[in-house]
N, C-alpha and C positions, 0 to 999 in steps of 0.2 A: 504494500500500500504506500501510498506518495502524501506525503506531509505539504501543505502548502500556509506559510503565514501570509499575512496579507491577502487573504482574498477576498478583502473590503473594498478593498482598492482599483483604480482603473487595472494594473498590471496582474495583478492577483485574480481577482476577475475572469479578465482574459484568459487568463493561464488555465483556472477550474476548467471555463468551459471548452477552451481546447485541450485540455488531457483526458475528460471525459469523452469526448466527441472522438477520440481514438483510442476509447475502450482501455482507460485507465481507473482503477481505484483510488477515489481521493478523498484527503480527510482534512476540514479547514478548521483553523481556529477564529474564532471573531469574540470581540470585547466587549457589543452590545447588541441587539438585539434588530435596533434602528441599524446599525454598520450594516448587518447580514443581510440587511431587507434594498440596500444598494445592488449587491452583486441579483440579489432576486429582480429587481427592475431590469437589472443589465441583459440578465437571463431572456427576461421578457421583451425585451426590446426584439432581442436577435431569434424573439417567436422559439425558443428552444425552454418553458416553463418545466416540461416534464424532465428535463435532463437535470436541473438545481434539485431535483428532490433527491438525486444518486451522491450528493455530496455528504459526508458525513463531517457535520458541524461539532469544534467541542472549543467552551467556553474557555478560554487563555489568554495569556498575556505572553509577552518576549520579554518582560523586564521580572514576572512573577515564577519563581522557579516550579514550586508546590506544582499550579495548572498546566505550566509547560511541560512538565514532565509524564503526566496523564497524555496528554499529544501524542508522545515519543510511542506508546507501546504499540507493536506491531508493526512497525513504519520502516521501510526497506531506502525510499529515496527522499529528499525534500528540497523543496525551492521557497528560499529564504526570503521573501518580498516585504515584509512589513519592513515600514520604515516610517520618521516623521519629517517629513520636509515642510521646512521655515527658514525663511533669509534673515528675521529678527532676531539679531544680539541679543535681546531678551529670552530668550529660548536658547539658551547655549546649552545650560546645565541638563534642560531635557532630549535636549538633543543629543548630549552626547551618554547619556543613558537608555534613552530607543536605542541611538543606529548603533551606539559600539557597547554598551553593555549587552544592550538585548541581542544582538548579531555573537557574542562572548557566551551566553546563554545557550543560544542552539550551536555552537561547534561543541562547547562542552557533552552536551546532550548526543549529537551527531557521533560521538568517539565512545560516550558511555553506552550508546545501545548499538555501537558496530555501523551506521547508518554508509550504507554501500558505496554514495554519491549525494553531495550539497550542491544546491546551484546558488549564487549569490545573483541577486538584482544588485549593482551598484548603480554608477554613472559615470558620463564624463568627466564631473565635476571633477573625478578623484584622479583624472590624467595630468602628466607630467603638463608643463609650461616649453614653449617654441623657443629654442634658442632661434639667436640669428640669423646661422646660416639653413634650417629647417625650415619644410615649406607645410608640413603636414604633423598635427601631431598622431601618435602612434598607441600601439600599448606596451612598446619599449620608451615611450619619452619619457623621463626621471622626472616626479615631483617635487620644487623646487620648496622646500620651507621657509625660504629666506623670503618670498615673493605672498602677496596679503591674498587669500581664501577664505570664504567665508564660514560660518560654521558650519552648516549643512558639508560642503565640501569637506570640510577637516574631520567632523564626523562619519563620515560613510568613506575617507581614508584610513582612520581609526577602527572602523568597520572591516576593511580589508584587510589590514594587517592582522585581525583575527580570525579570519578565516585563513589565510596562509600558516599562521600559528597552526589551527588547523590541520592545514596537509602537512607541516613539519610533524604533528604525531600523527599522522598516517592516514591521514583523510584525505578522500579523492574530493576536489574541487573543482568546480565550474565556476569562471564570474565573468557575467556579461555586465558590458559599458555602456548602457543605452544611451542615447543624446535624447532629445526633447522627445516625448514619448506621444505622439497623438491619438485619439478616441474618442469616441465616445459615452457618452453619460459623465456622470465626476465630475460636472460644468463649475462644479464650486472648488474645485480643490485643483493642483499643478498648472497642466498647460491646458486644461479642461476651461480655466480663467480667462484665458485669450479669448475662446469663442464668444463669453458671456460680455466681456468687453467690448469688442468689435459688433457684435451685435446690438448693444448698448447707447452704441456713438461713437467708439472710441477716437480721438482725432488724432493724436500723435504719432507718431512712427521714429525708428531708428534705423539707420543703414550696418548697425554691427551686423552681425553672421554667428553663425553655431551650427550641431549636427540638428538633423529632426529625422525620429521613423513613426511607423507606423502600428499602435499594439501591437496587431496581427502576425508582427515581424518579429518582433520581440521575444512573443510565447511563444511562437512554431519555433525562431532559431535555438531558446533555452531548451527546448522541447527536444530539439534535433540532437544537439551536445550533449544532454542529460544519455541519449539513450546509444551513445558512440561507446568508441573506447577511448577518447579523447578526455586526458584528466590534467590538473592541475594547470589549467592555463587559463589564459583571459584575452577575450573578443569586444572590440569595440565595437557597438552597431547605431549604425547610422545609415540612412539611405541617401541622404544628401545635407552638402552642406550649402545653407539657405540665408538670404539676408532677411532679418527682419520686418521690415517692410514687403517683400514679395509676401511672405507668409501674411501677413495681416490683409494686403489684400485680396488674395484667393480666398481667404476668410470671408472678407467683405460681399464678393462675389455671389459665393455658397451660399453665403444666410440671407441676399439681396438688397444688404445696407450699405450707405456711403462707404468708401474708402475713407481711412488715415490720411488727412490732407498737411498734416503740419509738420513739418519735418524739426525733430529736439534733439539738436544740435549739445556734441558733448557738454560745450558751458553750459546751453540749458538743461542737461542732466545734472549736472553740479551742483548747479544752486535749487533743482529739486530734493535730492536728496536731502539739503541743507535743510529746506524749509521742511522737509516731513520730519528729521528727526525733530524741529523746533515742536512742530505741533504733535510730533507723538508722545515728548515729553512734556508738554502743558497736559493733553488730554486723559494722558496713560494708555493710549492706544497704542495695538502693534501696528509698528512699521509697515508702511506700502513698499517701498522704495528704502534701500541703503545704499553707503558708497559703493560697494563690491555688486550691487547688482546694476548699478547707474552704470559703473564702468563697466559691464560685461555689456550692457544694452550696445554698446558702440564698437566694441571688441568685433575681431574678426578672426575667430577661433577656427579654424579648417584644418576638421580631423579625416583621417583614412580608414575605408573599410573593406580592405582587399584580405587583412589576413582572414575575417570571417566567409568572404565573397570566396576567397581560394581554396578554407576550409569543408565548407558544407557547399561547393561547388552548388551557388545558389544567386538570386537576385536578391534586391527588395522592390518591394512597392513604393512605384512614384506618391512622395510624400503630398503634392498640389492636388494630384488625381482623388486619393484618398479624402483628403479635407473637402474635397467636392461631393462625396459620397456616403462619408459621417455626420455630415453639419449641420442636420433636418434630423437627425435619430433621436 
């Protein structure tokens, strides 16, 4: 039987319902009850309602040993997806008790009941930094310490480095690197946010760049790795790397509202950030916007994805094509 955390989540999700759909046994954990009833709408969306009732749900946490351990009995493979992402400084502490406690949690676990193969959901986040003379970064480019990440990134770094602990006592590992992950439903939470913005009004635009895939690409490629003889390594996947403003407006397009007309130039990212931490320290509200994400908005990050493409002798899904085809679900 296949352990899956997170499958609350857009990725988690995805994953139940394609390992199910190819005749896999799976067992989720969820935290509330409202969580669980996410992945059931997901379920229903993609018209597959009778398939969520094959899921065998059990009440846990990744930070509570007691309930995680209940998880563990019986369980041959697992794919580690829970995680908390927040770009708010304010969230450091719980941040780095999700993704690197709770990720510390399941290898323990993973080694105490024999567990065959883990897969890790990471990110790019946790990818080395472009030197100069590099045109692409990799999943040989070295993470620079000396260089500001935010916490999200330094926690799901932190993350990694325990799961290779991990393979060091003898555990077979997967970790894929997903870039900006798109889908549907989850309109409230990661890049699910984009759509509700853009739909919204949203007027601004940046021309930085980053990777983006497509769920679908996600779960089928962790899917594929999990069930190779392909261990201890790590795949970055991406299907393309995209400027910001293209993405926003194929968004625009899909959902039939105006485009991003304003183009917010790095000073004008500057002095936003400035002004939200003023007002999220008057209000005590979390942060929209920080430094590290103002400057990633203008960043031109172009990662590769030929060792997975060479790997699993495979494609991906055009990321524009997709957003036209999700953006009404």
């Amino acid at each position: 039987m296949i352990l899956v955390t997170g499958g609350t989540g857009l990725v988690g999700a995805h994953l139940l319902l394609h390992l199910i759909e190819n005749g896999e046994k799976v067992r989720a954990i969820y935290r509330s009850v409202t969580s669980m009833e996410k992945t059931k709408s997901l379920f229903s969306m993609y018209k597959k309602e009778s398939l969520f009732e094959q899921i065998e749900w059990i009440p846990a946490d990744i930070t509570e040993v007691p309930s995680l351990e209940i998880a563990f009995q019986n369980i041959d493979t697992v794919y580690h997806c829970a995680a908390l992402i927040s770009f708010d400084p304010k969230d450091e502490d719980i941040l780095r008790k999700t993704n690197i406690e709770g990720t510390a949690n399941i290898v323990n676990f993973c080694i105490a009941y024999e567990i065959k193969k883990l897969c890790f959901v990471s990110s790019i986040a946790t990818l080395g930094d472009l030197l100069p003379h590099e045109k692409f970064i990799t999943e040989e480019t070295e993470w620079n310490p000396e260089k500001p990440h935010n916490d999200y990134a330094i926690s799901k770094y932190g993350a990694e480095m325990e799961i290779w602990r991990g393979q060091q006592e003898g555990l077979n590992v997967i970790i894929v690197n997903p870039g900006v992950i798109l889908g549907p439903g989850f309109r409230e939470q990661g890049s699910g946010q984009l759509f509700t913005k853009v739909k919204n009004g949203l007027k601004f635009y940046t021309l930085g760049s980053t990777g983006f895939v497509a769920v679908t690409d996600v779960v089928r490629m962790a899917h594929q790795l999990m069930q190779s003889e392909i261990n201890n390594e790590r795949f970055t996947l991406i299907a393309e790397n995209s400027v910001f403003r293209d993405i926003l407006n194929t968004m625009a397009d899909a959902l039939g509202v105006k485009k991003p007309e304003i183009h917010a130039k790095p000073f004008f990212m500057e002095m936003l950030w400035r002004l939200d931490w003023f007002v999220s320290n008057i209000s005590q509200q979390k942060r929209k916007l920080t430094q590290t994400t103002a400057k990633a908005s203008y960043a031109n990050s172009i990662y590769s994805n030929q060792k997975i493409k060479d790997t699993l002798k495979t494609d991906f899904i055009n990321v524009h094509q997709y957003i036209k085809e999700i953006s009404n679900l």
